[in-house]
N, C-alpha and C positions, 0 to 999 in steps of 0.2 A: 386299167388304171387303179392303183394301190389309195387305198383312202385311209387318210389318216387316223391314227390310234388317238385317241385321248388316255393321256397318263396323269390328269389333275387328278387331285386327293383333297378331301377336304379337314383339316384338324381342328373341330370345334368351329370358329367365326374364320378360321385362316384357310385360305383358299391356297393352293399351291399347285403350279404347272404341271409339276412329279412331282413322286414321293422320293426324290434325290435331294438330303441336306449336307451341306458342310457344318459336322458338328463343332461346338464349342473347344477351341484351343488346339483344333486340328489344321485348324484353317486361317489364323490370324482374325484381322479384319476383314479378310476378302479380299480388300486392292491390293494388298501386296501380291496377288495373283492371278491379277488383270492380263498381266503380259503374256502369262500360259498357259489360260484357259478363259473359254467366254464363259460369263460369270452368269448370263442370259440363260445356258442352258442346265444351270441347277432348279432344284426347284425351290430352295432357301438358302441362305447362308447363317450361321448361329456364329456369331463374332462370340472370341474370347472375352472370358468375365471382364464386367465394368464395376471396378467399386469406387467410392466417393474422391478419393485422392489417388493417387496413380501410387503402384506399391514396384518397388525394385524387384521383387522376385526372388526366388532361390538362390543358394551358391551353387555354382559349380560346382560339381558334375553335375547337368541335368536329367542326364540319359544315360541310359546303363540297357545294352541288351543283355537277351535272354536266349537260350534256347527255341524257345516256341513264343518270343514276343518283345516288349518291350517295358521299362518302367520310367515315368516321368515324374519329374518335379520339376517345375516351371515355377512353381509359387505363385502361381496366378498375376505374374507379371503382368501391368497392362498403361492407359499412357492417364486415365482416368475419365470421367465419365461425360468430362466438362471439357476435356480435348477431346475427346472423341467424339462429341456432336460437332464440335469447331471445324479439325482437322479428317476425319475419317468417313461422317454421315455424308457429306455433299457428294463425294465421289460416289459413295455407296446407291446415293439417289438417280444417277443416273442411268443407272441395270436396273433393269424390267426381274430381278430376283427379288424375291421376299425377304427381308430383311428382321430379325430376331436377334435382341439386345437379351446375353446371359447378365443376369444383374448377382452381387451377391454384398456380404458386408460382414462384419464382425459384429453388429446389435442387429438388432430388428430396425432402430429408426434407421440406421445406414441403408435397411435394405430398402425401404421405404424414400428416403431421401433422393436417392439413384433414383427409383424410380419416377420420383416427380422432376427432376431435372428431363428426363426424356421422355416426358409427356408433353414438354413445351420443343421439341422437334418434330420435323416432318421428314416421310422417310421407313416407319419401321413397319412390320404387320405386327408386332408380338412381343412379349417378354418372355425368358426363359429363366426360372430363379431358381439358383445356385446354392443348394441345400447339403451338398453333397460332394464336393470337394476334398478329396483322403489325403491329400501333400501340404496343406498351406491350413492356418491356425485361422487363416480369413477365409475360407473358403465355403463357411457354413455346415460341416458337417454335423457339429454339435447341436444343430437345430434338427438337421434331417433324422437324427435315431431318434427321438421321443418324438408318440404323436401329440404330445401337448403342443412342443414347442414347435412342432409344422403348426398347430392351428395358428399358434399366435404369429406366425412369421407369414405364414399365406395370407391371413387375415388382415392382415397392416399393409401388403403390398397389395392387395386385393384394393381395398379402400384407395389406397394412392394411383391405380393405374383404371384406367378407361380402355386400354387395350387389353387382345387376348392376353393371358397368364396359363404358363406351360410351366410343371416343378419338376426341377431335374432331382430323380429318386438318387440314395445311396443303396447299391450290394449289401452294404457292410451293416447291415443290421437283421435281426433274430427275425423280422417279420416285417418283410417288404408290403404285405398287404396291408397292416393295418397303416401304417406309416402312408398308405394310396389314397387310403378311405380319407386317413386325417386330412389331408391334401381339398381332396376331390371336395371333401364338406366345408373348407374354410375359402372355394371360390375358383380352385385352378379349374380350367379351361381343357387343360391335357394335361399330358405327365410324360416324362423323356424317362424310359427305361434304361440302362442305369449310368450311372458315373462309373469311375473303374475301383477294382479291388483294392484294398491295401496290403503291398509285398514289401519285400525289400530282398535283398541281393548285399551278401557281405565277401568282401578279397577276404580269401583265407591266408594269405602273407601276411597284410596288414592289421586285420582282426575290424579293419575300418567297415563303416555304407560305401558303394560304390559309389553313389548319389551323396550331393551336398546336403542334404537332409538324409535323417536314417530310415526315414522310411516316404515310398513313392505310391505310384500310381500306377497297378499292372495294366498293359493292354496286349491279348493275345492275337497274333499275328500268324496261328497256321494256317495252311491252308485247306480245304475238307478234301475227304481222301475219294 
């Protein structure tokens, strides 16, 4: 008789079935994906950023492949944060998956704000903040390269949430480690290794971005040899 493996993982206060996440903006909300896969057998899901007011998102083209991957600009579309406990959390309640709000904002109080709206739901294990977004002006990156302004931005979310706090790092800066330390000292819980690069991809016809923004979000997609 074959006896079972335990594959829980524990990330700081967040316990998790596996160490299998549906990252942030890969995966929607989740229930848009109920139909084609059980959502029971991830060990989280990281629903795309939630900022205060639902934001329309990118122009088209959002997607432009690559050789060895892909680049996105989504703009961090999403439906807001105050639909998304309305219409998205209930369903989400009903899977036995662990459930992780990407929170992010254009001020500090916005990041803050987000996150005291979704301390009055039931439903999440965790927040994921959104420091590090390289396509969209709301995305937080201009907080993620200085470690000043991680303290001041973990620190305000920190104070507003009672839940665990995960900071999703940026690549795109000279010294990922201090930018960890800033992080880790102003309260985060864990820290998501990293967001993606910033590329961009130009038609040489046109002289144009492939992308409706000029510059995206690389994600490499080879496979190991």
């Amino acid at each position: 008789m074959t006896a079972e493996v335990d594959l829980s993982v524990q990330i700081g206060a967040v316990r998790l079935a596996n160490p299998i996440l549906a990252a942030s903006g890969t995966f929607g909300y989740g229930v848009e994906f109920a139909h084609l896969v059980d959502l029971n057998r991830l060990g989280g899901i990281v629903v795309k950023g939630l900022s205060l007011e639902p934001i329309a998102g990118a122009p088209a083209p959002r997607l432009c492949e690559t050789p060895s991957g892909m680049l996105n600009a989504v703009g961090l579309q999403n439906i807001g944060v105050r639909a998304f406990v309305a219409e998205k959390l209930p369903a989400l309640r009903r899977h036995q998956t662990a459930v992780i709000a990407n929170v992010f904002g254009s001020t500090i109080d916005e990041y803050a704000a987000v996150i005291r709206i979704l301390e009055d739901a039931e439903g999440l294990a965790a927040y994921e903040l959104n420091i590090s977004c390289p396509n969209t002006a709301h995305g937080g990156i201009q907080f993620g390269s200085d470690p000043q302004m991680v303290m001041e931005v973990v620190s305000a979310a920190r104070q507003a949430a009672r839940r665990p706090l995960w900071v999703k790092l940026s690549p795109n800066v000279t010294d990922i480690g201090a930018i960890a330390r800033a992080a880790e000292n102003a309260g985060a819980d864990a820290l998501t290794v990293a967001n993606t690069y910033q590329a961009m991809s130009i038609d040489v016809q046109t002289r144009k971005s492939k992308l409706g923004r000029f510059m995206g979000g690389y994600q490499d997609q080879r496979s190991s040899p």
